[in-house]
N, C-alpha and C positions, 0 to 999 in steps of 0.2 A: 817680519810679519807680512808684506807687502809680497815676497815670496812666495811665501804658505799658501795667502790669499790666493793666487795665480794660479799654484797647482790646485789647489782645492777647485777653483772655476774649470780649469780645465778636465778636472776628470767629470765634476758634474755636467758639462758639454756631452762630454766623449759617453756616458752613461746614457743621457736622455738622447743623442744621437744615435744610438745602437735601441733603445725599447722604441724609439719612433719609425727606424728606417725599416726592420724589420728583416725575413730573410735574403731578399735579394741583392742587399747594402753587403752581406759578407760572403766571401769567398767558397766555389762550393768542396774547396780541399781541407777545408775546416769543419767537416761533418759529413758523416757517411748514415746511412737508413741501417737501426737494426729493428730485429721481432723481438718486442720486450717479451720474457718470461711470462709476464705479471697476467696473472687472467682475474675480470672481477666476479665477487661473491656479492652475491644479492642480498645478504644476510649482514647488514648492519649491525654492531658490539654495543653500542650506545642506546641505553632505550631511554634516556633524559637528560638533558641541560637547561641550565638554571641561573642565571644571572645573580650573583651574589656581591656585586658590589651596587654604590650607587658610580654612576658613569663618571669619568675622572675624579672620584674619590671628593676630595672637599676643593677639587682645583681643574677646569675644563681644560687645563690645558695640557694636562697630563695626558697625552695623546698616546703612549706607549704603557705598555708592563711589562719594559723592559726587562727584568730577571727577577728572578723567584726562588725561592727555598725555604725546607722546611727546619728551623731550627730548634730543637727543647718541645717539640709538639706543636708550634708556630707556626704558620703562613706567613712568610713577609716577601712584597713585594715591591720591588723596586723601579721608579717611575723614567721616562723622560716627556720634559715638560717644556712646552717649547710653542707661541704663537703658531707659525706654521708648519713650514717642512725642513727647511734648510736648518744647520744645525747654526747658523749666527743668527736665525731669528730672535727676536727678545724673549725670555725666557725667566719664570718665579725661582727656575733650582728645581734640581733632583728633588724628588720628596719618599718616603718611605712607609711602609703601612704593615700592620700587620695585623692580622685575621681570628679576633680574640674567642673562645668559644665555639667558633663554628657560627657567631649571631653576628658580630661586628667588629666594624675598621678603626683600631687605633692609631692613629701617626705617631710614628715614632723618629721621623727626619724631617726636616724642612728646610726652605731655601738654600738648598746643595750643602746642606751642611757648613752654612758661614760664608759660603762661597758662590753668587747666584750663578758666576760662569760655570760651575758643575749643572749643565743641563740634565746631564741621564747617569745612572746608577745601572751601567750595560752589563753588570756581570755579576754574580755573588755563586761564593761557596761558603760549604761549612767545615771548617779544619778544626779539629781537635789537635794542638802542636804536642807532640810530648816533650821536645825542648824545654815550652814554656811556663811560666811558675803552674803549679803543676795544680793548683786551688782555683785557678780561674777556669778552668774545663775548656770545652770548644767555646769558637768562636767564627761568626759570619765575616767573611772576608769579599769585600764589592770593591766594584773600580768604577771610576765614572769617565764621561768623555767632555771634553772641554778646550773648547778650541780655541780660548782668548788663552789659557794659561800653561796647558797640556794637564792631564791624568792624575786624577788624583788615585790614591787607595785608602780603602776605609774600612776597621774593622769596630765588633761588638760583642762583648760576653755576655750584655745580658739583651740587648737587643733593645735598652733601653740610652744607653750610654757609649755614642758612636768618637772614633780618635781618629784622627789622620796619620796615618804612616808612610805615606808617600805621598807629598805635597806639603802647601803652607802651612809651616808650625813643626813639621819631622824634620829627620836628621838629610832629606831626600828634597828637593826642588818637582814642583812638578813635571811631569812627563819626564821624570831620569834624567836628569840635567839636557833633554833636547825643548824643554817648554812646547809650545803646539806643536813643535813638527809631530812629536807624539802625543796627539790627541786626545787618545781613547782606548783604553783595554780593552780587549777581545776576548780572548779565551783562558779561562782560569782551569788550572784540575791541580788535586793532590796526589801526587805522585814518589811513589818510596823508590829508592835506589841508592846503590853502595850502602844497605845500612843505615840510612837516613832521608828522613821523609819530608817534603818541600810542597809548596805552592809554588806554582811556575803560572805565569804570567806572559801572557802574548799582547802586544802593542798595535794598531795602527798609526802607521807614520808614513806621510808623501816622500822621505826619504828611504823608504824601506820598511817591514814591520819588525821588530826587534822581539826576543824570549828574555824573562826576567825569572829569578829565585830567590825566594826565603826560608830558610827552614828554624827561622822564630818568629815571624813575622813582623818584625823590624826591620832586618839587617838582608840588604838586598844586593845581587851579584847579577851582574848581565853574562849571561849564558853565550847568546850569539845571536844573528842579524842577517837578512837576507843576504846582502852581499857576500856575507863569511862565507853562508850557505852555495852560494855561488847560483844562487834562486834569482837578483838583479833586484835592483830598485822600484821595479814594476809589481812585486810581490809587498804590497802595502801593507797587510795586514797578518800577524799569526792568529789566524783566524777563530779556532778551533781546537780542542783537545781531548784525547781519550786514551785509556790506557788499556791494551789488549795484548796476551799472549799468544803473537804467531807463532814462535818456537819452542817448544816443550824445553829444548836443552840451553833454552837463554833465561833470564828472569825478564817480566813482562815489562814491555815496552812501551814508549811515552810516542803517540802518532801525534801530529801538529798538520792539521789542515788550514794552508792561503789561502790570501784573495788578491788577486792579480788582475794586469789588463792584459798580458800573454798567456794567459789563461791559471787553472788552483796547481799548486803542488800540494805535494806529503810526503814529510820528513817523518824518518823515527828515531829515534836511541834507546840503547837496552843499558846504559853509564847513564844517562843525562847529561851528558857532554858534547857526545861526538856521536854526530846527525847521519845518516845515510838517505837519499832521494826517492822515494819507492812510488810514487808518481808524477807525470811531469807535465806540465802544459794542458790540465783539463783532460790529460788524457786522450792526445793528441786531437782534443773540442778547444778552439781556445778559445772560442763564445762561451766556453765553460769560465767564466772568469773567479768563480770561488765557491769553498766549501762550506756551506751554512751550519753543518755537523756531522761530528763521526759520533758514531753509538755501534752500541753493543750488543745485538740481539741473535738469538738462535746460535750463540757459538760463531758469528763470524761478525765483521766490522764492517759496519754501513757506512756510508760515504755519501749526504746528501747535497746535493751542489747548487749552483747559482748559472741562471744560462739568459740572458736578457734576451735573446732571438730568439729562440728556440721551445722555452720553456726548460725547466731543469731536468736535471737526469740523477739517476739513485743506480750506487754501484755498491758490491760488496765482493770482500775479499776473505781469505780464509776458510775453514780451520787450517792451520797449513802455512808453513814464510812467507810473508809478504819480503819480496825484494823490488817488484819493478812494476812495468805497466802491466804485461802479461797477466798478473796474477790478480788483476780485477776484472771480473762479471758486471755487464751492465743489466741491472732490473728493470730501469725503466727509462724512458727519454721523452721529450717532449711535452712536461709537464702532468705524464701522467695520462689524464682525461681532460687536460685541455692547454694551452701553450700558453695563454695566458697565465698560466701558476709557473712566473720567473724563478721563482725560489723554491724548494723543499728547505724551507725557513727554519725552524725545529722540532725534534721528536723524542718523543719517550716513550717508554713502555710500559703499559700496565693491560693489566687481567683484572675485569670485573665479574669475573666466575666462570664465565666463557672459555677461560683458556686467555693464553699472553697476547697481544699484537701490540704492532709498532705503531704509533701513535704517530702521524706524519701533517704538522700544519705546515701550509703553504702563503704567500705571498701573493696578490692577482689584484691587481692594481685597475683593472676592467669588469669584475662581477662581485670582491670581495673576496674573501679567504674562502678554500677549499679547506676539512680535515679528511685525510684518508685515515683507515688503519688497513696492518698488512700481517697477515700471516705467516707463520714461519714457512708453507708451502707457497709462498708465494701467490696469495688471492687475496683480494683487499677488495674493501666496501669504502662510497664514501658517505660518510658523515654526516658533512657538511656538502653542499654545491649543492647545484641544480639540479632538482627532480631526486634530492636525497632528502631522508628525514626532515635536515634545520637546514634552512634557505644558505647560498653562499653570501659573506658576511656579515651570518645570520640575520640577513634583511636592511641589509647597509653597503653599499659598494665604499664607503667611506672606511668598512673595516675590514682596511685591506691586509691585516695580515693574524697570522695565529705565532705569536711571539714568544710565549714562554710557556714551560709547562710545570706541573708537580703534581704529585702523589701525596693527596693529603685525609688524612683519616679513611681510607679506603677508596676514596673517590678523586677523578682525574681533575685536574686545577689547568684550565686555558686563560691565558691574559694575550689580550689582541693590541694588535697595533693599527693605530689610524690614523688618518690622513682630516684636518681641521674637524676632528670629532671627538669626544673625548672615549678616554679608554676603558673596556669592561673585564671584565673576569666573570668565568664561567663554569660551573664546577657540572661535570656529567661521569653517571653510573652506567 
């Protein structure tokens, strides 16, 4: 434990030492000036947002909405809740809620689930297994982050009645027999291959981030680990996942975007087995230190990153093999419309009649969250920020970020993340 603790301070050092020292702290052969693509469009997609929760739910501490999905026509949203910032502050437990009607919040989790060291509920999907008894239908599948005990996984068929399947009480210890060094899940996605369709599981670990599978959701098999990857100890987290056909004559491929201090890689497999490197080091940014998401828009694969100096950068690859660095396009660099947006945090797509754009919340820890949306031609309006429609962190520097999103009865679902304030959700046409 004593360990953990060590690296854990250390990276948070080396983190707030890089957002405070700024560009002149890094190397200038670690970034070169391009002309992004991106031109903006005056013509904002959003013509309303609307506050649809009350602010941390029935608990202020709920500071995140952390992950979201929609399951049987549901909205559930999943919290981390947590005194301040660090994640060993005291903390009531993960809590869970779900959106009855379109009028009100049900709880349907509490106090991490039995466990108050489950601070946050970081991930949810919805899998329908066909493996599994075949009367229970789909089921929501979340992972939480937990640093006294490591990771737990938790699933639900009816969204009322949560199990542990990885952690105390399963056939599984938490965090896969590494307890905290494996923390906290990352990145979930369903993904079919050879004939058989799995939840895959990505880990943060200070010894590496590790990939996990299930294809009944019990019965779990570690895939592979940075080091295997030959990625190094520094690539902490399997950050990220999506699944996209670069080669017409392969079946579609499983991308896995890090987070690293030598900057993001992204691995793919068309097996699920056996990884190939098809970007390396940020992209030779290694301020580029991770992928916040890949998605899927317009027929090619966006690539939203993490850049604590700089501000992020958004890249996309495709239609077409992705094998290496070459074959990514930068769209944008330096946060955008402003450096302070560290993160291109997450995104989705939707169309409220207009036609589709990419939905892009950011991170900006100095004015509050930006939202862009972007065009398949490459023109994006923003949103959110200054001298747009709705103020950046809609009127709160305290909400600093646009965290999770979904597509719920026709209308776009934002849950923001903050900093000692409690969390909102926001639903805009």
């Amino acid at each position: 434990m004593k360990a953990f603790l060590r690296k854990m301070n250390a990276f948070v050092l080396l983190a707030v030492m890089i957002c405070s020292t700024g560009p002149a702290a890094v190397s200038a052969d670690w970034f070169w000036p391009v002309d992004d693509p991106v031109n903006e469009s005056t013509i904002p997609a959003l013509s309303d947002l609307v506050l649809i929760n009350r602010p941390g739910f029935t608990d202020r501490l709920n500071r995140y909405a952390w992950s979201m999905t929609v399951f049987k026509d549901e909205l559930y949203v999943g919290t981390w809740n947590t005194l301040g910032f660090y994640i060993r502050e005291p903390s009531n437990g993960a809590q869970v809620f779900r959106y009855v009607d379109g009028i009100a919040w049900d709880q349907v989790v509490d106090a991490g689930l039995y466990n108050k060291n489950n601070q946050g509920l970081r991930t949810m999907v919805v899998w329908d297994d066909p493996d599994d008894a075949p009367d229970k239908g789909p089921a929501i599948y979340g992972t939480t982050m937990n640093a006294e005990d490591g990771l737990e996984v938790w699933r639900t068929f009816d969204g009322d009645n949560w199990e542990v399947v990885v952690g105390d009480g399963s056939p599984y210890p938490n965090g896969f027999y590494a307890g905290p060094e494996n923390d906290s899940g990352r990145g979930m996605q369903v993904y079919e291959c050879e004939g058989t369709e799995w939840i895959y599981l990505g880990t943060r670990g200070y010894h590496g981030g590790e990939l996990w599978r299930t294809d009944d959701g019990v019965t779990w098999e570690k895939v592979t680990d940075a080091l295997s990857l030959g990625l190094g100890s520094g690539s902490i987290a399997m950050a990220t996942m999506c699944v996209y056909r670069d080669d017409p004559q392969m079946p579609p491929a499983l991308f896995v975007g890090t987070w690293g201090l030598g900057g993001f890689n992204v691995v793919k497999t068309y097996d699920g087995l056996h990884f190939e490197t098809v970007a390396h080091r940020g992209l030779n940014r290694r301020t580029s230190q991770g992928v916040a998401k890949l998605i899927v828009f317009d027929g090619k694969l966006w690539l939203l990153g993490i850049n604590y100096v700089y501000g992020f950068e958004i890249y996309t690859a495709g239609p077409g093999r992705i094998d290496g660095d070459e074959d990514w396009e930068t769209v944008a660099t330096d946060g955008l419309t402003d450096k302070n947006n560290l993160y291109a945090w997450n995104a989705i797509v939707y169309d409220n009649g207009t036609g589709p754009r990419l939905y892009i919340g950011t991170f900006n820890n100095k004015k509050g969250f930006f939202l862009y949306s972007m065009t398949s031609d490459l023109k994006y309006a923003v949103e959110v920020g200054p001298d747009a429609p709705f103020p950046s962190g809609m009127g709160d520097v305290r909400r600093y970020g646009a965290r999770s999103f979904a597509i719920y009865d026709g209308r776009l679902i934002m849950g923001l993340a903050c900093i000692y304030a409690p969390t909102q959700i926001w639903m805009g046409w």
